[in-house]
C-alpha positions in Angstrom: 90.2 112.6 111.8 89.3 109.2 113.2 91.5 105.9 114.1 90.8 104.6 110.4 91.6 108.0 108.9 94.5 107.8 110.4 96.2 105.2 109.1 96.5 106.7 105.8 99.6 108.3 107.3 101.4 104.8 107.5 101.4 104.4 103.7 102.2 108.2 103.3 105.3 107.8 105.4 106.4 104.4 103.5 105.7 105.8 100.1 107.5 109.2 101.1 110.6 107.1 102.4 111.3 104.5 99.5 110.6 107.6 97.5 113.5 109.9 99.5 115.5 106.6 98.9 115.4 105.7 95.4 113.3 102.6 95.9 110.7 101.2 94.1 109.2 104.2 93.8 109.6 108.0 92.1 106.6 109.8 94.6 107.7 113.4 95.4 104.1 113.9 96.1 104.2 111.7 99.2 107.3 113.6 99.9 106.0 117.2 99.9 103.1 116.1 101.7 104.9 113.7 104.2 106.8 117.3 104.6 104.3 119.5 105.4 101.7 116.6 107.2 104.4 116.6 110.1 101.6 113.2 111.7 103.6 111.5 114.4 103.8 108.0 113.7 105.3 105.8 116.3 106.3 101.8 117.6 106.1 99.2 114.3 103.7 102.1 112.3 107.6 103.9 111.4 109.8 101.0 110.6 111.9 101.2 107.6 110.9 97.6 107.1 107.2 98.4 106.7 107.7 101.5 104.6 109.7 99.0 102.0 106.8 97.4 102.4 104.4 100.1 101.9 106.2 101.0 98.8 106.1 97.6 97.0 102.7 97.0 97.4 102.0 100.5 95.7 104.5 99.9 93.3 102.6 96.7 92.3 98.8 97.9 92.1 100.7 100.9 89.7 101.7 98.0 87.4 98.8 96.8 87.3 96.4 99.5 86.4 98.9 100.4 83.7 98.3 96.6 82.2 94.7 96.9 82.8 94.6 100.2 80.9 97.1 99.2 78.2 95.7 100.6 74.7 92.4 101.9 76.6 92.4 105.7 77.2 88.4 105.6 78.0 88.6 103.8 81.3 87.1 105.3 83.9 89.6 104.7 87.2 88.5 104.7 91.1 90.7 105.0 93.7 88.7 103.7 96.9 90.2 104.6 100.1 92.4 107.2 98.2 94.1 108.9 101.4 96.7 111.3 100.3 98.1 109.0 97.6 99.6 110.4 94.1 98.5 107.8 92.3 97.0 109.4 89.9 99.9 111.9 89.3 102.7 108.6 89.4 100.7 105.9 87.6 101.7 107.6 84.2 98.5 106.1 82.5 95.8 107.9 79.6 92.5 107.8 81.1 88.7 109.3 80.5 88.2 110.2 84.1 89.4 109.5 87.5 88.0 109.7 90.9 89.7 109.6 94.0 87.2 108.3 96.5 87.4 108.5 100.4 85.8 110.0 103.5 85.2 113.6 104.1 88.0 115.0 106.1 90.3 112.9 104.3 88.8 114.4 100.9 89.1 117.7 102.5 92.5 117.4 103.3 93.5 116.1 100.5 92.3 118.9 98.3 95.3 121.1 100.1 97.3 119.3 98.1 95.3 118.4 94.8 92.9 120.6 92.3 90.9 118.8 90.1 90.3 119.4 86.7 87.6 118.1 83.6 89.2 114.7 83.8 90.2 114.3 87.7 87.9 114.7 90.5 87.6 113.6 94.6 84.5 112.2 96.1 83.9 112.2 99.4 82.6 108.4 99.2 82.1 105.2 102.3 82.9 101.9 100.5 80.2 99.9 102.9 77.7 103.4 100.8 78.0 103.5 97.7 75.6 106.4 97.2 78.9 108.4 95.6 78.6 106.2 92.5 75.4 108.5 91.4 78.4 111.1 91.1 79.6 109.5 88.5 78.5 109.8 85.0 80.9 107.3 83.1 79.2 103.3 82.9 81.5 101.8 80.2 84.8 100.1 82.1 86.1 101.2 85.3 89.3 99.7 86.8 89.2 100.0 90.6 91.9 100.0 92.6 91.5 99.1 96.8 94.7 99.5 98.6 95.0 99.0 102.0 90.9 99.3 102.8 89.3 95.7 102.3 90.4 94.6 106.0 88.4 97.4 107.5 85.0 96.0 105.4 83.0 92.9 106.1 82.9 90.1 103.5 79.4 91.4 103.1 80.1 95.0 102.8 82.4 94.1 100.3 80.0 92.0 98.4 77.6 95.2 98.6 80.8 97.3 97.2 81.2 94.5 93.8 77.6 94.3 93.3 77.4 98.4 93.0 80.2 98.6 91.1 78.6 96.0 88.8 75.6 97.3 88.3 76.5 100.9 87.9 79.4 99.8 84.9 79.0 97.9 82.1 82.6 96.0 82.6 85.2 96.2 86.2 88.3 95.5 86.7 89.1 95.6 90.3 92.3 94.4 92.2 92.2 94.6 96.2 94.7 93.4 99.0 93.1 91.4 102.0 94.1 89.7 105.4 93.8 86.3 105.8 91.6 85.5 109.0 94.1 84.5 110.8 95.7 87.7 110.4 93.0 89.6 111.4 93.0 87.4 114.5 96.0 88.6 115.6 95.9 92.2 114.5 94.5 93.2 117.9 98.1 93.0 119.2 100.8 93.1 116.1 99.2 95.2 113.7 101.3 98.7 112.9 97.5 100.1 112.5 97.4 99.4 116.4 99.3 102.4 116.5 96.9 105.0 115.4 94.1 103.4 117.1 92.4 100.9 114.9 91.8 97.6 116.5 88.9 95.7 114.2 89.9 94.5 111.2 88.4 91.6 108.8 89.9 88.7 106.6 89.1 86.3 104.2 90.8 82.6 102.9 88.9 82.5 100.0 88.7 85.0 97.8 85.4 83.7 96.4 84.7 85.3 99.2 84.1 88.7 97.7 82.4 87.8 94.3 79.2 89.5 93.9 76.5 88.3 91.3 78.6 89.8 88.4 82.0 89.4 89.1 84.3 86.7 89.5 87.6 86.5 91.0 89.7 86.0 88.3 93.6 85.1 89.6 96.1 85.8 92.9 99.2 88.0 92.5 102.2 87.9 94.4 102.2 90.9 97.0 105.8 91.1 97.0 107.3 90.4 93.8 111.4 88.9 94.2 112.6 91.5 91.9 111.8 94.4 94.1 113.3 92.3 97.2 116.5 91.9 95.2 116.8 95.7 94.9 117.5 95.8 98.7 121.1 95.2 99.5 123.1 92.5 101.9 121.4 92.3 105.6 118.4 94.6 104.4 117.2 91.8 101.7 117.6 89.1 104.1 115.8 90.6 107.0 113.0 92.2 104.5 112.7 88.6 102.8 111.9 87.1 106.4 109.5 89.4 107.2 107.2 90.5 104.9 108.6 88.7 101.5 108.4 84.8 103.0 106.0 81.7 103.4 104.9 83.6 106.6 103.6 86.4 105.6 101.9 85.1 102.2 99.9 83.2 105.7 98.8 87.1 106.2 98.4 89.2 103.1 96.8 88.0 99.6 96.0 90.1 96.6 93.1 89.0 94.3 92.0 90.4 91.3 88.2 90.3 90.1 86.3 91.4 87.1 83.2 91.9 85.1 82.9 91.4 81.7 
């Protein structure tokens, strides 16, 4: 598994650990497989701080996939850059058909884990290729979820990604997270990733930036909602706030939605 691969383990362990802790999140999925994984993370990659982080930010692209698919059991939903996320077992949603999307030893290790079934299936997929969308039969509305994958695309590549998307369904929702650029400028030395090997990353300050011919970036959310950081308690909420919850780090994280139609 490559350096990119890799760092699917960092959200695996947050996810796992807010899940083992009552937090934000109900995942026993992360936990069995955190379990039986047994990847060694190490340095800023295993902080409790970033695995509260971890968990918010999963806990808030589940809330929004079950507004986007409020009173709409046909949607088609893609999960690019899947990893070994449960999403699909914890997002509690009606769908027509999902697809967990992501590279080929990550699909392959993922399948120890998942079966799929008439309305489930993985793809072994490249966002920058989006030759995996021929896979796909469905073309009415697709809500697409990118977690934790944008910063490893170019603008372009991600401009390549919206226009396929576009012209392979008739109506997208998609919501992705995103460095700034002046995070990705100093990922090269403080970035957890560093610590599975990844050291090129991309951002973006305007989230125009990603709009293809056919969709449009429709509004920002807040990455780190106040009511999760009031579930921490004391010197935990105060330390969590500082770092990841505060003017600072909205200078290094955004999270856009888009859509078609």
């Amino acid at each position: 598994m490559n350096s990119v691969n890799k760092t699917l383990y960092i959200p695996l362990r947050g996810k796992a650990y807010v899940s083992q802790k009552g937090l934000f999140l109900d995942d026993k999925k992360a936990e069995e497989i955190w379990d039986a994984e047994g990847f060694a993370l190490r340095g800023k990659s295993s902080s409790k701080w970033l695995a509260y982080y971890m968990g918010i930010r999963s806990a808030v692209f589940d809330e929004w996939l079950k507004e986007q698919s409020r009173g709409n059991d046909d949607v088609v939903v893609i999960h690019i850059g899947c990893g070994l996320d449960s999403r699909v077992l914890r997002a509690g949603i009606e769908y027509r058909k999902w697809y967990d999307v992501d590279f080929s030893d990550v699909i392959e290790e993922r399948k120890l884990y998942y079966s799929e079934s008439c309305s489930y299936q993985m793809l072994v997929g490249d966002a920058r290729d989006c030759k995996w969308l021929e896979n796909i039969e469905e073309t009415g509305f697709a809500i697409v979820v990118m977690e934790g994958v944008s910063m490893y695309l170019t603008a372009d590549e991600m401009r390549k990604l919206t226009d396929s998307l576009c012209d392979h369904f008739e109506s997208v929702a998609l919501l992705v997270d995103c460095y700034t650029s002046f995070a990705a400028r100093i990922s090269k030395r403080r970035n957890p990733i560093n610590d599975v090997g990844v050291t090129k990353v991309y951002g973006i300050d305007d989230p125009k930036e990603y709009q293809g011919e056919n969709i449009v970036f429709v509004r920002e959310h807040k990455m780190i909602p106040k009511k999760y950081v009031d579930v921490l308690k004391g010197f935990e909420r105060f330390i969590f706030s500082r770092l990841y919850a505060g003017s600072f780090s909205e200078k290094l994280y955004r999270l856009f939605e888009y859509k078609k139609g």
